[in-house]
Short mmCIF file of the C-alpha atoms (twelve columns), coordinates in Angstrom:
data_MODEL
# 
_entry.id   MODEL 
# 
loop_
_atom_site.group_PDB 
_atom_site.id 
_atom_site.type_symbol 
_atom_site.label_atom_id 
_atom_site.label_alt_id 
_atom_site.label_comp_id 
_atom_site.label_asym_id 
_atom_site.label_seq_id 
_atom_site.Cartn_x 
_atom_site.Cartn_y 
_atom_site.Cartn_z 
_atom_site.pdbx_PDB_model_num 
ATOM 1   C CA . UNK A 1   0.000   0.000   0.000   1 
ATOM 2   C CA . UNK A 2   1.599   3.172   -1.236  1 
ATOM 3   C CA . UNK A 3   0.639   6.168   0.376   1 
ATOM 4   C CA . UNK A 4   0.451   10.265  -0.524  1 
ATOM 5   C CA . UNK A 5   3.458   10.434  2.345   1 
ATOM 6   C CA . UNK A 6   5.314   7.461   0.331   1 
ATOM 7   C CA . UNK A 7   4.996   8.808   -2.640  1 
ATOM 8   C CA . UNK A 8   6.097   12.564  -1.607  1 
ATOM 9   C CA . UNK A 9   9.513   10.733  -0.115  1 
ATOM 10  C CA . UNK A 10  9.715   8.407   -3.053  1 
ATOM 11  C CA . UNK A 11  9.589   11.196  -5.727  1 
ATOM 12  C CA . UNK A 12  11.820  13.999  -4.205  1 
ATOM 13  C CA . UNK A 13  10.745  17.485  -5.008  1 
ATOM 14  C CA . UNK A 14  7.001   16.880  -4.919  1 
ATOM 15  C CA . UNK A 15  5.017   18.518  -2.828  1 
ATOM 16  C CA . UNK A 16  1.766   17.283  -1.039  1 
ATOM 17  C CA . UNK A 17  -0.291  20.420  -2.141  1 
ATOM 18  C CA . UNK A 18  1.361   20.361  -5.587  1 
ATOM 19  C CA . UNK A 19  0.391   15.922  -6.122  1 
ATOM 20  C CA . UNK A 20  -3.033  17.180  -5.121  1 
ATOM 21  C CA . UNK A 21  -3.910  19.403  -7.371  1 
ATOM 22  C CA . UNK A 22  -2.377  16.920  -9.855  1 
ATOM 23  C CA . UNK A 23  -4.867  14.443  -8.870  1 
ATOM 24  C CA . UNK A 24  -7.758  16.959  -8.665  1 
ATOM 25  C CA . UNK A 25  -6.635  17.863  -12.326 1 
ATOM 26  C CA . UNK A 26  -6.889  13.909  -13.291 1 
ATOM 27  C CA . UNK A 27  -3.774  13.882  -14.301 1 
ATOM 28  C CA . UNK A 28  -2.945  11.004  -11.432 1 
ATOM 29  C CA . UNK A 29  -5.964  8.398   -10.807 1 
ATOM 30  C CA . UNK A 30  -4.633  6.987   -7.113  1 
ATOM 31  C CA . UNK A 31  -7.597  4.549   -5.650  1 
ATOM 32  C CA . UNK A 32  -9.377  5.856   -2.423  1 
ATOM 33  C CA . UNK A 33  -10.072 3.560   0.412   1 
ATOM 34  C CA . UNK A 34  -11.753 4.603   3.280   1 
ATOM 35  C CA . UNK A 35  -11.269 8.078   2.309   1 
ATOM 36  C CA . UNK A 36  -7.506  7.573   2.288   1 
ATOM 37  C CA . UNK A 37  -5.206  8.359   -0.826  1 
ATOM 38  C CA . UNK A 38  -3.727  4.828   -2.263  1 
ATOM 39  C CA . UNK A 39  -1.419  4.398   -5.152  1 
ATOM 40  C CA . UNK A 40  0.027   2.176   -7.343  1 
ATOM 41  C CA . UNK A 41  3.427   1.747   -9.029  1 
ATOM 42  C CA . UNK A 42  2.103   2.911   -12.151 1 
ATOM 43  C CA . UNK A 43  0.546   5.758   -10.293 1 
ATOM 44  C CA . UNK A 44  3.940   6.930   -8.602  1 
ATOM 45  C CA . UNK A 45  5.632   6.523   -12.012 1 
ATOM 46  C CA . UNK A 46  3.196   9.044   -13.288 1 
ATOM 47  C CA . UNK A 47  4.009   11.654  -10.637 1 
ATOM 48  C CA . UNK A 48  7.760   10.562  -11.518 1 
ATOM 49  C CA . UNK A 49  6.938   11.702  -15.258 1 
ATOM 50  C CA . UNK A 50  5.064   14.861  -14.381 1 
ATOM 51  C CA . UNK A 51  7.380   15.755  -11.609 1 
ATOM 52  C CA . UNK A 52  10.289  15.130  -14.655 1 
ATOM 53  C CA . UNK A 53  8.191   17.098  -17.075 1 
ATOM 54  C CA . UNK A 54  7.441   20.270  -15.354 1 
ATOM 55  C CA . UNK A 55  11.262  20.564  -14.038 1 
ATOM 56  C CA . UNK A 56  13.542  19.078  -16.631 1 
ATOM 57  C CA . UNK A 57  11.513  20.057  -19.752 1 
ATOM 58  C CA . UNK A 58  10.042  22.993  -17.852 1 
ATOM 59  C CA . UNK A 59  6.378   21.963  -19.633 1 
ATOM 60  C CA . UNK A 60  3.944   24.323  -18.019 1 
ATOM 61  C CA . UNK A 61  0.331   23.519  -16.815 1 
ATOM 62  C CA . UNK A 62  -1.527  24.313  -19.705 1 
ATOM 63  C CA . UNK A 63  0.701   21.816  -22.420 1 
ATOM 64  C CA . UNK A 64  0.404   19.634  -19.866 1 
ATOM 65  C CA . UNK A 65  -2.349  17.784  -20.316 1 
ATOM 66  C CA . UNK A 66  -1.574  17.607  -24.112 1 
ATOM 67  C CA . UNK A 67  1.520   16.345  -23.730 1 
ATOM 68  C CA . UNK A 68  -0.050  13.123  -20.882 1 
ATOM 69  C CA . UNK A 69  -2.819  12.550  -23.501 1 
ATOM 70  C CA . UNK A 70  -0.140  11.649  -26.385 1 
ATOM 71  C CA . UNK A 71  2.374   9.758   -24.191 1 
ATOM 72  C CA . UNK A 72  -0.852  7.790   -22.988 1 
ATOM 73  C CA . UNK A 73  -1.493  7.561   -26.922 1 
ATOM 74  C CA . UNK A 74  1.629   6.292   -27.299 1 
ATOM 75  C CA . UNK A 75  1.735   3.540   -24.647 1 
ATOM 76  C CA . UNK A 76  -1.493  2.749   -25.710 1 
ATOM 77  C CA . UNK A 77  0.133   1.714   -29.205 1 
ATOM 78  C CA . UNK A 78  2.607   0.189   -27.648 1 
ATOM 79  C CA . UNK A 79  0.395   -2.038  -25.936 1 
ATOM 80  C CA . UNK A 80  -1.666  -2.899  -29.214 1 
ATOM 81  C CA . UNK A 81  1.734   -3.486  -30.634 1 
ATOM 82  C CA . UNK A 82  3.237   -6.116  -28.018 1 
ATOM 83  C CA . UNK A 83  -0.002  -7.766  -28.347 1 
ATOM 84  C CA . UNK A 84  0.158   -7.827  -32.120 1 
ATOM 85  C CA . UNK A 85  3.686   -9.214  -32.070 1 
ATOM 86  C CA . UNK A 86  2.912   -12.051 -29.268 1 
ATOM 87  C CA . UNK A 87  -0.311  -13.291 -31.676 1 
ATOM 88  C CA . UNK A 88  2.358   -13.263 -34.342 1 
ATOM 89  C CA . UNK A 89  5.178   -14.960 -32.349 1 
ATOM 90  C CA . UNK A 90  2.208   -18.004 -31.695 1 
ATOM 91  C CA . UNK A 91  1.340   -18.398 -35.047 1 
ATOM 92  C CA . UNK A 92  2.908   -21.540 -37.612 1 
ATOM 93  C CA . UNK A 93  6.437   -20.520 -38.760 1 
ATOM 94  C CA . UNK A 94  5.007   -20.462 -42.388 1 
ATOM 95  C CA . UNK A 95  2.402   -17.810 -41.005 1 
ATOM 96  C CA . UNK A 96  5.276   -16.156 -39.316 1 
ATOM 97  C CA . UNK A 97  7.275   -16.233 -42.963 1 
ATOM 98  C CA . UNK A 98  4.418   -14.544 -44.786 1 
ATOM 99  C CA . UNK A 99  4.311   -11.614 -42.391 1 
ATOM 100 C CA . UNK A 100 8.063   -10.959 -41.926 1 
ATOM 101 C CA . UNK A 101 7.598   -10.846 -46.015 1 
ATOM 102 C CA . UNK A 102 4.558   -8.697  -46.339 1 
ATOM 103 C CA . UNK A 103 5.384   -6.263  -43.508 1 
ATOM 104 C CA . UNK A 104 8.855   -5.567  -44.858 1 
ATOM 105 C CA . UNK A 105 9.616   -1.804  -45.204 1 
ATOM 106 C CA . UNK A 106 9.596   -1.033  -49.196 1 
ATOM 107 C CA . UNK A 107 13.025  -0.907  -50.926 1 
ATOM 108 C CA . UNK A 108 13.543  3.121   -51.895 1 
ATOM 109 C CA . UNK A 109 14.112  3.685   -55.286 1 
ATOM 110 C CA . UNK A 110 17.226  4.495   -56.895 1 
ATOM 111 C CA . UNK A 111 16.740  8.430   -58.659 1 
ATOM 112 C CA . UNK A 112 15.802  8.673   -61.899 1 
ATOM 113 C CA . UNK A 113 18.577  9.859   -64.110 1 
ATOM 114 C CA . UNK A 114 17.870  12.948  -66.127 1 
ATOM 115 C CA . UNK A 115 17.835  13.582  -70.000 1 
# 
């Protein structure tokens, strides 16, 4: 059980006021039990990447939410992707063949020469 306090140690430089507003903006989705704050890994990762946002790429409040919606985009693909690859991975090697062929990038082609 990962708490508000745990998290606030575990991600130096966060304050509690500042993780709160975060969460009252959505941007961190912590479970509440018995009216108490709890998080997850994937929760204090997230504070981890906002904390690392805001300070090292100085992204303000207002691109913020733009910029959490595309990385959440992006894992989301990633996800798709993984799952893609491990239907792939259990399929006949023959099956496997026919992909690796079909889903091979398209050779450039050379310039034309002109007259």
């Amino acid at each position: 059980m990962i708490t508000i306090e745990t998290v606030i140690r575990t991600v130096g430089g966060v304050r509690e006021r500042e993780l709160r507003a975060w969460i009252e903006e959505g941007w961190v989705r912590p479970e509440r039990q018995r009216g108490v704050l709890i998080f997850r890994e994937i929760d204090v990762a997230r504070v981890r990447l906002i904390h690392d946002l805001r300070r090292d790429l100085a992204i303000g409040d207002e691109a913020l939410p733009v910029v959490l919606n595309l990385l959440d985009q992006l894992y989301a693909v990633r996800r798709r992707l993984r799952a893609v690859n491990d239907a792939i991975a259990s399929q006949p090697s023959s099956v496997r063949r026919t992909l690796r062929v079909a889903l091979r990038p398209p050779r450039p082609r050379a310039p034309r020469k002109k007259k």
